[in-house]
MILO-212876 format. One record per residue (C-alpha): residue in one letter; x negated, z, y. Coordinates in nm, 4 decimals. Example, Ala and Ser with C-alpha at 12.3 -4.5 7.8 and 13.67 -1.06 7.14 Angstrom:
BEGIN
+----+----------+----------+----------+
: aa :       px :       pz :       py :
+----+----------+----------+----------+
:  A :  -1.2300 :   0.7800 :  -0.4500 :
:  S :  -1.3670 :   0.7140 :  -0.1060 :
+----+----------+----------+----------+
// end
This chain:
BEGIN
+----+----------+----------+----------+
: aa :       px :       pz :       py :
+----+----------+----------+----------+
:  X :  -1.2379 :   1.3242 :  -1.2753 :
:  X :  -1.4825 :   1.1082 :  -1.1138 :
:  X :  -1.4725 :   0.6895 :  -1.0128 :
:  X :  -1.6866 :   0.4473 :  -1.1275 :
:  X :  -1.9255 :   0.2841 :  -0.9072 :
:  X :  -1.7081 :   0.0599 :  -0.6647 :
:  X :  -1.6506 :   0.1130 :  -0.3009 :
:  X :  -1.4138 :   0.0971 :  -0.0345 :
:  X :  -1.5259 :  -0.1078 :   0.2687 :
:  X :  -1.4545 :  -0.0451 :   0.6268 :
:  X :  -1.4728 :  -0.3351 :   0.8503 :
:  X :  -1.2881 :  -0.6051 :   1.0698 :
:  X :  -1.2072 :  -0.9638 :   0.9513 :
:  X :  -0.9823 :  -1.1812 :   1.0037 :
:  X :  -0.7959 :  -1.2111 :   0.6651 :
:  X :  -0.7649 :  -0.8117 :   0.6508 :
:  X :  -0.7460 :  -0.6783 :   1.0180 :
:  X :  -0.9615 :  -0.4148 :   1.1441 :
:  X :  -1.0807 :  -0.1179 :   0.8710 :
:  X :  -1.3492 :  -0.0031 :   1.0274 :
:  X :  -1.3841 :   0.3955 :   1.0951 :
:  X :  -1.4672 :   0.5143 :   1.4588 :
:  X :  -1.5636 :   0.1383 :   1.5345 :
:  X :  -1.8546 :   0.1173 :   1.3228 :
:  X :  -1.8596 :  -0.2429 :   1.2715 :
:  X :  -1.8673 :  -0.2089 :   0.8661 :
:  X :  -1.9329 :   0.0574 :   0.6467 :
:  X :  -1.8149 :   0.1845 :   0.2957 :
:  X :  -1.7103 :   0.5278 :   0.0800 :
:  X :  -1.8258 :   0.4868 :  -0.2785 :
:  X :  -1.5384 :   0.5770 :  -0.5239 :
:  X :  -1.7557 :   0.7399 :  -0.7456 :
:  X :  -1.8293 :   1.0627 :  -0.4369 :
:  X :  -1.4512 :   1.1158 :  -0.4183 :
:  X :  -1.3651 :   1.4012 :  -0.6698 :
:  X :  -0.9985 :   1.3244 :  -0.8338 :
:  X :  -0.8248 :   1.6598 :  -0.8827 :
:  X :  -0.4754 :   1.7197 :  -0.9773 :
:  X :  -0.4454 :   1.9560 :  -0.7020 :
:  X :  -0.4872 :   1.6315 :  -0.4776 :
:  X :  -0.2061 :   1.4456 :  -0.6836 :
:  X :   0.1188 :   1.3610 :  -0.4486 :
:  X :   0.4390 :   1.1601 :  -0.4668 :
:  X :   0.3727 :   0.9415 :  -0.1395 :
:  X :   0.6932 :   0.6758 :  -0.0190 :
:  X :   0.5071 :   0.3949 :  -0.0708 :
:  X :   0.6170 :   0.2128 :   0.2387 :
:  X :   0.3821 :   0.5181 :   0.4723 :
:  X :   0.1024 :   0.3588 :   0.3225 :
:  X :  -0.1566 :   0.1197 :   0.4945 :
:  X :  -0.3450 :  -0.1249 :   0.2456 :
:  X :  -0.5441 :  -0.4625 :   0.3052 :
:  X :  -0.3058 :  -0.7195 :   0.1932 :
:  X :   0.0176 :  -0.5322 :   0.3322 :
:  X :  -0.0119 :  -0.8330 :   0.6126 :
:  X :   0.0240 :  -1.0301 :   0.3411 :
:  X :   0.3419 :  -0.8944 :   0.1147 :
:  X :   0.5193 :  -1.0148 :  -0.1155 :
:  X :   0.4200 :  -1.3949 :  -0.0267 :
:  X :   0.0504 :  -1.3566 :  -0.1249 :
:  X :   0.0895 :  -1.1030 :  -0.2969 :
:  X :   0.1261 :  -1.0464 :  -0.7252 :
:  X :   0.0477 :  -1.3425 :  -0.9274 :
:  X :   0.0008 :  -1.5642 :  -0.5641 :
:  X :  -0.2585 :  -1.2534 :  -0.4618 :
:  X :  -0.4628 :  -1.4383 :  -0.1142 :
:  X :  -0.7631 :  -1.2154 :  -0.2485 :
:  X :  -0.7654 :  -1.3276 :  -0.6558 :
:  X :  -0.5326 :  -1.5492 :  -0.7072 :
:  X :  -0.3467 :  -1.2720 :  -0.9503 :
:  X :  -0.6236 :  -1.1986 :  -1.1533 :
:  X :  -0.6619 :  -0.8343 :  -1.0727 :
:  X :  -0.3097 :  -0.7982 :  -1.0073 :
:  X :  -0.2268 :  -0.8597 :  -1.3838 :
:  X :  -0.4794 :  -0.6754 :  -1.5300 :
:  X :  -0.4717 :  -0.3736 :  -1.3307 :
:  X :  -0.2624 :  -0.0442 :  -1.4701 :
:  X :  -0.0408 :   0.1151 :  -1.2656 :
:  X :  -0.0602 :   0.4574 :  -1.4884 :
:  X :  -0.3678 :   0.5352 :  -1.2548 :
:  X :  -0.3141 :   0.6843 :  -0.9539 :
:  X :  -0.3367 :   0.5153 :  -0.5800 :
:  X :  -0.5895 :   0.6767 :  -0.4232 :
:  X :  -0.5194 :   0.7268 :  -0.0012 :
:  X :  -0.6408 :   0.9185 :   0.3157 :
:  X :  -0.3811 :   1.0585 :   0.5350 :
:  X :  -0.4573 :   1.0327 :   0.9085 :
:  X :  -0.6602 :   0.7920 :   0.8749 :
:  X :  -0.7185 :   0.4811 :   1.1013 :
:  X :  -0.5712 :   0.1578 :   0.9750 :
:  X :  -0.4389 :  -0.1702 :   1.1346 :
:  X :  -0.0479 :  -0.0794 :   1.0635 :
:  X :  -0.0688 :   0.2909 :   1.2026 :
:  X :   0.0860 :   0.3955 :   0.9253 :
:  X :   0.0727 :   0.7865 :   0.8193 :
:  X :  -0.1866 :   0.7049 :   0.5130 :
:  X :  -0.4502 :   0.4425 :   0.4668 :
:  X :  -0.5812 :   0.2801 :   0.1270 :
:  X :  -0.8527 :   0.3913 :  -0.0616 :
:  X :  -0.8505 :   0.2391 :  -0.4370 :
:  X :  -0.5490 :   0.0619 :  -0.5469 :
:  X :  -0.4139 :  -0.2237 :  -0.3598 :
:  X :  -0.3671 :  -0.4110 :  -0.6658 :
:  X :  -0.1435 :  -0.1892 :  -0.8260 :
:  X :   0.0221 :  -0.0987 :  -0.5130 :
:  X :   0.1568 :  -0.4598 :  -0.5080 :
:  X :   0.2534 :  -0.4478 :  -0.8800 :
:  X :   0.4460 :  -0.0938 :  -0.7951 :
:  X :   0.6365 :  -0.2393 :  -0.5179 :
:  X :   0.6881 :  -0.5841 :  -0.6867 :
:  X :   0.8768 :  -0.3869 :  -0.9986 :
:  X :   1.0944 :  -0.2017 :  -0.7169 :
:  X :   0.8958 :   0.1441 :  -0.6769 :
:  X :   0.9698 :   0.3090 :  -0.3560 :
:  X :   0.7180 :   0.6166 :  -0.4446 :
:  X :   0.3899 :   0.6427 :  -0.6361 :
:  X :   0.2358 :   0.9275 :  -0.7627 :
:  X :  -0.1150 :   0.9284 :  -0.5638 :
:  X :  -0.4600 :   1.0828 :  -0.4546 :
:  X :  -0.4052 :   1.2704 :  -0.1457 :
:  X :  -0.7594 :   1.3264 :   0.0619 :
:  X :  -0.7188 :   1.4217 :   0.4662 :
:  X :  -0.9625 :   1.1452 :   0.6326 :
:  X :  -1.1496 :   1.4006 :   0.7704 :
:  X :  -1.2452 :   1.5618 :   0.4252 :
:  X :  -1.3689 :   1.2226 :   0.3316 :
:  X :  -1.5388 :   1.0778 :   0.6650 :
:  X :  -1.8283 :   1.2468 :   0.6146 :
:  X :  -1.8678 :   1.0082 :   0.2920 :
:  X :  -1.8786 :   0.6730 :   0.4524 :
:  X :  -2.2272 :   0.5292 :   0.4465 :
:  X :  -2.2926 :   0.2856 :   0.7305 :
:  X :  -2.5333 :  -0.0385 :   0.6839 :
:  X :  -2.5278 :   0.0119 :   0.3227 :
:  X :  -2.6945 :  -0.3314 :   0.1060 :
:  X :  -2.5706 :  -0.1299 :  -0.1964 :
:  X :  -2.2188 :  -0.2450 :  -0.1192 :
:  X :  -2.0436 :  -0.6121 :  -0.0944 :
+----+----------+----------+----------+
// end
């Protein structure tokens, strides 16, 4: 199974912390070049997981979302899974970083999930992907 066209961006603000990868001051993975197998598919404790917003939970999080207001927090489907990178860098130092899916992260842990059935890439498999100085990106 492949991703649509979106991408995950890697870089430092102030609202999110710093995402960048090996200091690169902002560059991106598009979805669409990670391949979704089932032989990735884990149950990951949700709490090991590192996601932009996680600075931010539960008071600006959910229907008071600091990114959308809610928006894509009630329309997104938690029946998809997260998608993560273990050992990767993140702001929290937590054992896995975000990918796709803060959205429906928040509406997981809002409903009281403690797991979540999710993509599993190692970073390293994936680092290879991230294009830097991309204008095909936002």
């Amino acid at each position: 199974m492949k991703m649509m066209n979106r991408w995950h961006v890697a870089s430092k603000t102030e609202m999110d912390g710093d995402w960048r990868v090996e200091g690169k001051e902002r560059c991106a993975i598009e979805l669409k070049d990670l391949v979704l197998s089932d032989d990735k598919l884990r149950v990951v404790n949700l709490r090991e997981i590192a996601w932009k917003g996680k600075n931010y939970f539960p008071e600006k999080c959910g229907d008071n979302c600091y990114c959308c207001a809610g928006k894509k927090y009630r329309s997104c489907d938690v029946k998809y899974p997260l998608i993560i990178a273990e050992n990767a860098p993140n702001p929290f130092n937590d054992k896995y970083r975000m990918i796709d899916g803060r959205h429906r992260m928040q509406k997981l842990l809002l409903n009281g999930h403690i797991e979540g059935l999710c993509y599993v890439f190692d970073f390293d498999e994936i680092k290879p992907l991230f294009v830097v100085d991309s204008k095909t990106y936002i």
